[in-house]
C-alpha positions as CSV (number, residue, x, y, z in Angstrom):
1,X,3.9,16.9,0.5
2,X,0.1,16.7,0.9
3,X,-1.7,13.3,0.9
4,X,-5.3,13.3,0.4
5,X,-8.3,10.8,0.8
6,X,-8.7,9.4,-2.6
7,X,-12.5,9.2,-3.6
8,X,-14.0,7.1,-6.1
9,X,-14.2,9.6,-9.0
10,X,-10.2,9.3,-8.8
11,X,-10.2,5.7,-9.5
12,X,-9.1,5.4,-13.1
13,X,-6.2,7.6,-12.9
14,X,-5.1,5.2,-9.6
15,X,-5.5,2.1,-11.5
16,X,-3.3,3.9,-14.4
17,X,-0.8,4.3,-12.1
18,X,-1.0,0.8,-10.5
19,X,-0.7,-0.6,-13.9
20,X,2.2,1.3,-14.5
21,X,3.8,0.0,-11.3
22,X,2.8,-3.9,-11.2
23,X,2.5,-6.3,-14.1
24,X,-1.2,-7.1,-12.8
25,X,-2.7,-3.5,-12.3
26,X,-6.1,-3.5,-11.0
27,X,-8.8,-2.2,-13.1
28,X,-10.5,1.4,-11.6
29,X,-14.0,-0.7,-10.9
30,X,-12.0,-2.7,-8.6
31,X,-9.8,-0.4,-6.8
32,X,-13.7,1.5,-6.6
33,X,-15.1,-1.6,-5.0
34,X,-12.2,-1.7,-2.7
35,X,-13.1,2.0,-1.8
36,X,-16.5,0.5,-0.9
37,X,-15.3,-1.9,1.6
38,X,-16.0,-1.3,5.6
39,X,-12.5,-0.2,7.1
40,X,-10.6,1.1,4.0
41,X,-7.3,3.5,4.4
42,X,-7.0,5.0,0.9
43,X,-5.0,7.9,0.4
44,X,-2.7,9.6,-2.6
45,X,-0.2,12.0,-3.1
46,X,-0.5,14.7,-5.8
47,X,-3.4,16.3,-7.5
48,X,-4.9,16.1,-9.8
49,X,-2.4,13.6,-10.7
50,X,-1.6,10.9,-8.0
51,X,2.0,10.8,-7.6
52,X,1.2,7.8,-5.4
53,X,-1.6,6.2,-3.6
54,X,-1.8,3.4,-0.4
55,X,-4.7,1.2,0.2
56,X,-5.1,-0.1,3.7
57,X,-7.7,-2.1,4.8
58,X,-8.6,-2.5,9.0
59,X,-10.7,-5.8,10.1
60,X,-10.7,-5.7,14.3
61,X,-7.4,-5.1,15.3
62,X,-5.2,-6.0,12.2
63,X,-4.4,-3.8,9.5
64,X,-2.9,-5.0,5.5
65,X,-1.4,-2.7,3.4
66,X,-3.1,-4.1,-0.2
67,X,-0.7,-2.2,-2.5
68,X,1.8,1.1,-2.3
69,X,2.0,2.3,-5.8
70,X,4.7,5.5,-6.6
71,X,5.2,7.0,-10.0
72,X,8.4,5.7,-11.5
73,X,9.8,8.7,-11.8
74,X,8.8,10.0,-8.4
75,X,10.6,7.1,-6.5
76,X,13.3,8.6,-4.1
77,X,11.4,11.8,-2.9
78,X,9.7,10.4,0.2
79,X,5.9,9.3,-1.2
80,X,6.0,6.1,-0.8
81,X,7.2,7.0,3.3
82,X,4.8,10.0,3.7
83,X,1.5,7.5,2.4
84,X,2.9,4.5,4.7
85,X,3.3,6.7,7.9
86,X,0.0,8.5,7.1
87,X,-1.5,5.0,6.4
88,X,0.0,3.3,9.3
89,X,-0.7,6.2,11.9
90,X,-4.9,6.0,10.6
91,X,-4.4,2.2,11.1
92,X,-3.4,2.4,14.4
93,X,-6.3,5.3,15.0
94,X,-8.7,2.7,13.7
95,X,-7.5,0.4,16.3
96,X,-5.0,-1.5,14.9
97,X,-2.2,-3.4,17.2
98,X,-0.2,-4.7,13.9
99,X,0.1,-4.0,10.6
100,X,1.2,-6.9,7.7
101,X,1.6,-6.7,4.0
102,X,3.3,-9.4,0.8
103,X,5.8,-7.5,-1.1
104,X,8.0,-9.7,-3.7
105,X,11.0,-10.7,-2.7
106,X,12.3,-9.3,-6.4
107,X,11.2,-5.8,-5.3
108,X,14.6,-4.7,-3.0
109,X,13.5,-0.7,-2.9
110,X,9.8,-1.8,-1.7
111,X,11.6,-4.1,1.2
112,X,13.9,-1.4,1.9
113,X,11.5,1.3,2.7
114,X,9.2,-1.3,4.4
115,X,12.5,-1.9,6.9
116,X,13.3,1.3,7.5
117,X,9.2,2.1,8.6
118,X,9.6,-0.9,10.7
119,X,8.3,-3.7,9.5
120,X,10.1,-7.2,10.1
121,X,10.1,-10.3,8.2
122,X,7.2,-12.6,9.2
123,X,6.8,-15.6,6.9
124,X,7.4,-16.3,3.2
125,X,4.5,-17.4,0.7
126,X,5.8,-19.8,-2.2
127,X,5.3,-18.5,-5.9
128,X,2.5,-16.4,-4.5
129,X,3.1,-13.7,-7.8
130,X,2.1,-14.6,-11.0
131,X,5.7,-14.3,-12.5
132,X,6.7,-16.8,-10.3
133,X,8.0,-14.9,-7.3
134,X,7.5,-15.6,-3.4
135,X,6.5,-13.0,-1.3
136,X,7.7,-11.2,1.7
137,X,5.0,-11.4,4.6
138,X,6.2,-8.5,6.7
139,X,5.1,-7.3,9.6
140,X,4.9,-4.4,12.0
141,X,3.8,-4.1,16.0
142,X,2.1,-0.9,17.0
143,X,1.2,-1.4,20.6
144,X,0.6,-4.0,22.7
């Protein structure tokens, strides 16, 4: 598995997958402006079709995960993992002493690999989705 820095020319296929993962996909001008942004982890797996992609964004020493998106028939070989380590380790390079991220609480596969990398449950938000769910604040130390 070989994950790759996604540029901004790769944007529309990204936000094809994302809307194929999420009911709210983000458009390829926004996942471009998200590119743009100072601190910005964004890598895939697969060319030259993402199998997945991670967007990561580092302010001082504090790192989000913004979304994980995997093809749906590519869920189960390891992506999702190999783009959180990869995205997690360049975190912690940028100086990052946590790491935090939402995830629905409907989404049981996303919360499972999200435990298994380490993350813990931190807080929940209240109908924070648009279908109504809450989400997962989850979080994960990476030094002291």
């Amino acid at each position: 598995m070989i994950i790759h820095h996604v540029e901004k020319p790769g944007c529309g296929t990204l936000a094809q997958l994302h809307a194929d993962c999420f009911p709210r996909g983000w458009s390829a001008l926004e996942l471009a402006e998200l590119l743009a942004e100072p601190g910005m982890i964004s890598l895939s797996e697969g060319r030259p079709k993402a199998r997945g992609f991670i967007l990561c964004r580092v302010v001082l020493d504090e790192a989000e995960i913004l979304t994980l998106a995997v093809a749906r028939e590519c869920r189960g070989l390891g992506i999702g993992h190999a783009l959180l380590d990869q995205a997690v380790s360049r975190a912690e390079l940028a100086g990052a002493k946590s790491v935090f991220l939402e995830v629905s609480t409907r989404n049981e596969a996303a919360i499972t690999l999200y435990t298994k990398c380490g993350f813990v449950r931190g807080g929940l938000r209240r109908d924070y989705y648009a279908d109504g769910s809450d989400a997962l604040v989850m979080e994960k130390t990476l030094r002291e």
